[in-house]
C-alpha positions, 0 to 999 in steps of 0.5 A: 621831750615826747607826747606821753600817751595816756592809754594803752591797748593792753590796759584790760589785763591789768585794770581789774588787778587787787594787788599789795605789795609783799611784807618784805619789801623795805622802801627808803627815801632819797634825792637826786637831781633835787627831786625825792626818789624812793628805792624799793629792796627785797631783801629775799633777792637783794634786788632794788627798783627806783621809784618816783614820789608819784609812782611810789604813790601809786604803789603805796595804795596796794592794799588787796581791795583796790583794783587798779583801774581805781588807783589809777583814777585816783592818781589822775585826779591828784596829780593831772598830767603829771599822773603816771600814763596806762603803759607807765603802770604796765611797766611798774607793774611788771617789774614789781612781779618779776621782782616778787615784790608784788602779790596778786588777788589769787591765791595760792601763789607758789607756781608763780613764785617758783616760777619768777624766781627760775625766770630770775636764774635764767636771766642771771645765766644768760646774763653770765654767758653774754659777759663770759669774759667777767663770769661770777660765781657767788661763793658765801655771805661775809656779813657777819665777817665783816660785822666783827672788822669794821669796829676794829677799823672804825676808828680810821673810816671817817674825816681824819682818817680821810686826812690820814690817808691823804698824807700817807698815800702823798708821801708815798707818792713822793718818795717814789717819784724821784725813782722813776727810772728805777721804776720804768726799767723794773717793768719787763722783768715784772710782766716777764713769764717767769713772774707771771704766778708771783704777780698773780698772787699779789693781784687777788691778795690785793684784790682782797683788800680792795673788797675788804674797802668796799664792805667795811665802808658800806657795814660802816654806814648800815649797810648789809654785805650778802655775797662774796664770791669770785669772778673771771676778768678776762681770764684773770681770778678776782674777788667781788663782794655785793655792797648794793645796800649802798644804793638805800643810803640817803647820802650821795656822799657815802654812796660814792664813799663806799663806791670809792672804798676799794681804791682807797685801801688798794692805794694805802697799801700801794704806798706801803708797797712804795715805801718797801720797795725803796727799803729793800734791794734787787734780787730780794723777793720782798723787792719784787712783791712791793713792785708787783703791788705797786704795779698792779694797785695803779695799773688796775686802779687807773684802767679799770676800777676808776674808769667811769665807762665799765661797770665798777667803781667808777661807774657807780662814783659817777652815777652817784655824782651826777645822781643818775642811777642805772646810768648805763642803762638808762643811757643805752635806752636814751639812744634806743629812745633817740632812734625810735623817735627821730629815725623809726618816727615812733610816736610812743616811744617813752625817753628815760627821763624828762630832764634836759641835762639828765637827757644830756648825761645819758647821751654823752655817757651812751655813746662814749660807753658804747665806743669804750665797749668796742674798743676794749672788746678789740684791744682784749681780743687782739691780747688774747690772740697774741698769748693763748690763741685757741682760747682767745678766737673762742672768747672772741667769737663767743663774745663778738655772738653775744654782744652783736649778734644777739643785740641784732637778733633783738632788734629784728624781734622789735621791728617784727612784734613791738605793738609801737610798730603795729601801724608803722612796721612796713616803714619801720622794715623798710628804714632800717633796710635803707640804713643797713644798705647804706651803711654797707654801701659806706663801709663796704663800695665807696672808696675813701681816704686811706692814711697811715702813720708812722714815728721817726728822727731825723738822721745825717746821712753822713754820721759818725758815733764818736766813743770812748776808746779806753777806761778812764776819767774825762778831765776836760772838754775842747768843744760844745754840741753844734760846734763844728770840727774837722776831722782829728779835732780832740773832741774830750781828753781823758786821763787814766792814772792806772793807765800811767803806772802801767807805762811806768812799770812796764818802761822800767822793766824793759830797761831792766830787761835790755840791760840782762839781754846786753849781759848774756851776749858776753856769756852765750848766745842762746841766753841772749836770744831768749832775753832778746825776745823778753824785750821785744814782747815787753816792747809791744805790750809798752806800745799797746799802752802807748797807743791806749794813752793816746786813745785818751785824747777822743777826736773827730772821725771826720769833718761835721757838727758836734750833736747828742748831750752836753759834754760838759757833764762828762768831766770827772766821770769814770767811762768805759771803753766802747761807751757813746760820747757824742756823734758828728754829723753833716746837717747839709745831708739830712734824712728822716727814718720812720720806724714800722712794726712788722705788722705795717710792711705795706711799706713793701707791697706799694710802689712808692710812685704810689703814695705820698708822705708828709713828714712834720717836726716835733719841734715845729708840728704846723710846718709840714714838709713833702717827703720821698721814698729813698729806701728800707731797711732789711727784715729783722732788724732789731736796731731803732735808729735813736734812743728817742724812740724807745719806751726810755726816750718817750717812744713807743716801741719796746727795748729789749731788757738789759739794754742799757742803749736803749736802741735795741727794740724788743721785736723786729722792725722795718726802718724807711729812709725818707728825703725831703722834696722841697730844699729851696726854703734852706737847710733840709727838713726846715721849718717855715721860720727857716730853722733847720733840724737837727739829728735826733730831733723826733718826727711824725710821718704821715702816708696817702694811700690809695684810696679804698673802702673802709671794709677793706682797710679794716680787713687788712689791718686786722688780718696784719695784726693777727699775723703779728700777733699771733705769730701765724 
């Protein structure tokens, strides 16, 4: 991929060097993209460094009597243009020192010990000040804890306890999935405040066992497990144990098993969870446990341990597949290795690998990880902010310092000392001067197009909600969705067996009434009126069953098309009154009404003169039709025009909980109404086939906005999403 230079400006220092390799040092052999590999370990620091069947060599002649210069000559002549280069010795040879796996020909060697090992805690202390949001503190070794579980467990570490786990987290799988709804509407009640310390303690006891997976799996294999210790992930408390001896074995397979191990344990007890939960009834804890397990194996498995493109276990699963180690690593220097070669024209610049496909991995894997890292450091933040503002804008400005600030500290640094510069520096000052001003100028000068989005239905500007006017049971239906009726049309027809006793009972009693009222007029007067009056409240209260009976027969409010679910699967069901049937509408006048966050009222300050809408159906996304402003909704209105756009309907906007219509959204919204510009092609909203929409049918807004550089629409989408999130 580049010309490897041979000779390095700084051999001198190195060249006389007697060095031999420390008595500690364990060096284990394995393969990786076909080709033999070498891991070196020190076991005094638990660290690990790859070698190359060359490199590994090259070091296999330290032996204090050979000096550099003769071992390197020596490779030369062996292995010719494959040799290791001079700065590929420097290299090897300073990570062999800072490792303390190297000794020199001088003795004694204690300053330079102690020395290594304060320049090791200091990496390590500026390494936990950058990742500040995932702080670790070792706390002790488990080895000899875990060395009396695994045989206990052995048993169910290999194939058939493969196969078991498998079925069991199957079944599991499939006991639960016909409990969906259950499982979605249990959601606001476990991310609620009130549930936050229960839900904390499931999360690091269920931690805990995931730990437990990963080092009763790598004890399994051989492995040694020195540190246990407890981290902060994002604020949140969480377990860790060191199972890098995996990294030695020579099996991928049980690399990426012990990798694994942690989802493995976590999910067989999300399963466990399962089956508990659906055993158990609400208001009982054991209940709200089991959902809180369930909840945060899959939702921490998914998000976070098996995402490839953050440090944990998928990660390594991923780099122990494609067998790539340090792949971050090596792919952030493959990027640094593409813009020092092709931008700053370095000749020397070194890549981490001459493989093409490696070469590959390491680019894809580099900027999707890069742009991961990006938009998980915004979506934290932003979280942060809306919940503990104070501690949020600090992590986020101690973060944004050492993730940004700091990587371009760095590089000011190269392109100020790097020896690669030394003949190229003022072209090299000068490229990155002219990429810094037209990135600015891009981002900051030009305008560019500026598009906003929105989720909406299609409504009847004349809609009528038809609903049950009292309890009973709908014996039968007179018309079907998409038929149209006229106003007073019996839609359904409802009896009430209660409802006729009633009228019974009553009708008799007033007949009993009217004949003691006809009595008392023989006798006195006064008896009379008070009996009078009996029968008058009978009188009304029989009238107000009668008008009940006949809210039995549920008609048409007015003249339109019968839309919403299918009324044949009311009949023999018990309704309440108040309860939604089915609305009529007129598809003649149709509109469509987006629905916005509070955070998006730019819909306020624009005139509507100056932005366009398109508006595309989600029943005919190819076709998109033309739009105008009609009006908005007031502020504060909590309503979502349709059921469709809420988390129960497939929407995104969050229900209020216990609403069980489903329209009521969680926080204020603004509603636009929208009418179509081009009716010549038929029916409103109409696809290219003609089709019209009908109400309820979801939509997708699309609005042009005037055009403006992007600094300044990331500026004040930030500023408005901080204002709603932060409440400011």
């Amino acid at each position: 991929m580049s010309e490897r230079s041979t000779f390095s400006p700084f051999w001198h220092r190195v060249r006389a060097m007697k060095p031999r390799l420390r008595p500690h040092v364990q060096i284990t052999r394995q393969f990786h993209r076909g080709r033999r590999w070498h891991v070196v370990h020190d076991p005094s620091s638990n660290s690990y460094f790859r070698l190359s069947p060359v490199g590994h060599e090259f070091v296999g002649l330290f032996d204090g009597k050979r000096t550099i210069e003769e071992i390197w000559q020596a490779g030369l002549a062996r292995h010719g243009d494959d040799a290791l280069t001079q700065n590929e010795v420097i290299q090897l040879l300073s990570q062999l020192h800072s490792g303390n796996l190297m000794a020199g020909d001088s003795t004694p060697e204690t300053e330079q010990l102690l020395g290594r090992g304060r320049e090791r805690l200091r990496r390590k202390a500026v390494q936990q000040a950058i990742g500040l949001m995932y702080f670790k503190v070792r706390l002790f070794n488990p080895d000899h804890i875990l060395a009396w579980i695994e045989p206990v467990m052995r048993p169910l570490l290999g194939r058939v306890g493969f196969v078991l786990w498998c079925l069991w987290v199957v079944a599991g799988l499939v006991a639960v999935l016909p409990h969906m709804e259950e499982l979605k509407g249990g959601f606001d009640a476990a991310v609620a405040p009130s549930n936050w310390p229960l839900i904390m303690v499931v999360f690091v006891v269920l931690k805990l066992w995931h730990e437990l997976g990963h080092g009763v799996i790598c004890k399994r294999f051989g492995g040694q497990v020195p540190e246990f210790g407890a981290m902060m992930l994002v604020l949140v408390p969480a377990p860790f144990v060191d199972a890098s001896a995996a990294w030695t074995f020579e099996s991928k397979w049980r690399r990426m098993a012990v990798g694994a191990g942690g989802m493995i344990f976590e999910l067989a007890a999300a399963s466990l969870a399962a089956f508990v939960w659906l055993n158990t009834g609400p208001g009982d804890l054991l209940h709200q446990v089991s959902y809180n397990a369930m909840l945060t194996a899959s939702v921490s498995t998914v998000l976070f341990n098996a995402n490839p493109l953050m440090r944990f276990d998928g990660y390594y699963i991923l780099s122990d597949l494609l067998e790539i180690p340090n792949l971050q690593q090596r792919s952030f220097g493959m990027l640094k290795f593409l813009m020092q070669r092709h931008v700053y024209r370095v000749r020397e610049a070194t890549p981490p690998t001459s493989d093409p496909g490696e070469a590959l991995h390491l680019l894809w894997y580099g900027i999707g990880s890069g742009i991961y890292r990006i938009v998980l450091f915004v979506s934290i933040t932003l979280y942060l902010v809306g919940e503990l503002f104070a501690i949020g804008v600090f992590l986020a400005a101690w973060t944004a310092a050492m993730w940004f600030i700091l990587p371009i500290g760095q590089f000011v640094h190269w392109l100020a000392t790097d020896a690669k510069l030394a003949n190229i520096r003022g072209r090299a000052i000068l490229t990155s001067l002219v990429l810094v001003a037209a990135a600015a100028l891009l981002v900051g000068a030009v305008p560019m197009p500026d598009h906003r989005r929105a989720v909406g239905v299609i409504e009847s500007e004349g809609q009528a909600g038809v609903y049950f006017r009292v309890n009973a049971f709908v014996q039968s239906v007179h018309v079907e969705p998409g038929q149209r009726v006229k106003a007073g049309e019996p839609i359904l027809t409802c009896e009430s067996d209660q409802l006729e006793a009633q009228i019974g009972t009553l009708s008799a009693q007033i007949s009993e009434a009217a004949a003691r009222e006809r009595e008392a007029r023989l006798s006195s007067e006064a008896a009379a009126q008070v009996a009078a009056k009996f029968v008058q409240t009978m009188q009304e209260q029989l009238d107000h069953l009668l008008e009940k009976r006949e809210r039995l027969v549920v008609v048409a409010p007015r003249d339109g098309v019968v839309v919403g679910p299918d009324l044949k699967s009311f009949i023999g069901r018990f309704v309440r009154e108040g309860e939604p049937a089915c609305a009529v509408v007129e598809p003649e006048r149709l509109r469509a009404v987006a629905t916005l966050t509070q955070q998006e009222a730019w819909i306020y300050d624009l005139d509507p003169a100056g932005y366009s809408v398109e508006i595309r159906r989600a029943a005919d996304p190819a076709t998109v039709i033309p739009a105008r402003f009609e009006r908005t909704s007031g502020a504060g209105d909590r309503e979502l025009p349709h059921p469709a756009l809420g988390f129960a309907g497939g929407g995104s906007f969050e229900t209020s909980p216990g609403d069980q219509s489903g329209v009521m959204a969680k926080n204020p919204v603004l509603k636009a109404y929208f009418q179509a510009i081009d009716q010549s092609r038929g029916p409103a909203f109409a696809s290219a086939s003609g089709a019209g929409a009908m109400p309820g049918e979801r939509v997708y807004l699309r609005f042009t906005l005037p055009d403006r550089p992007w600094l300044v629409q990331w500026l004040d989408a930030l500023r408005k999403t901080l204002q709603g999130r932060a409440r400011l």
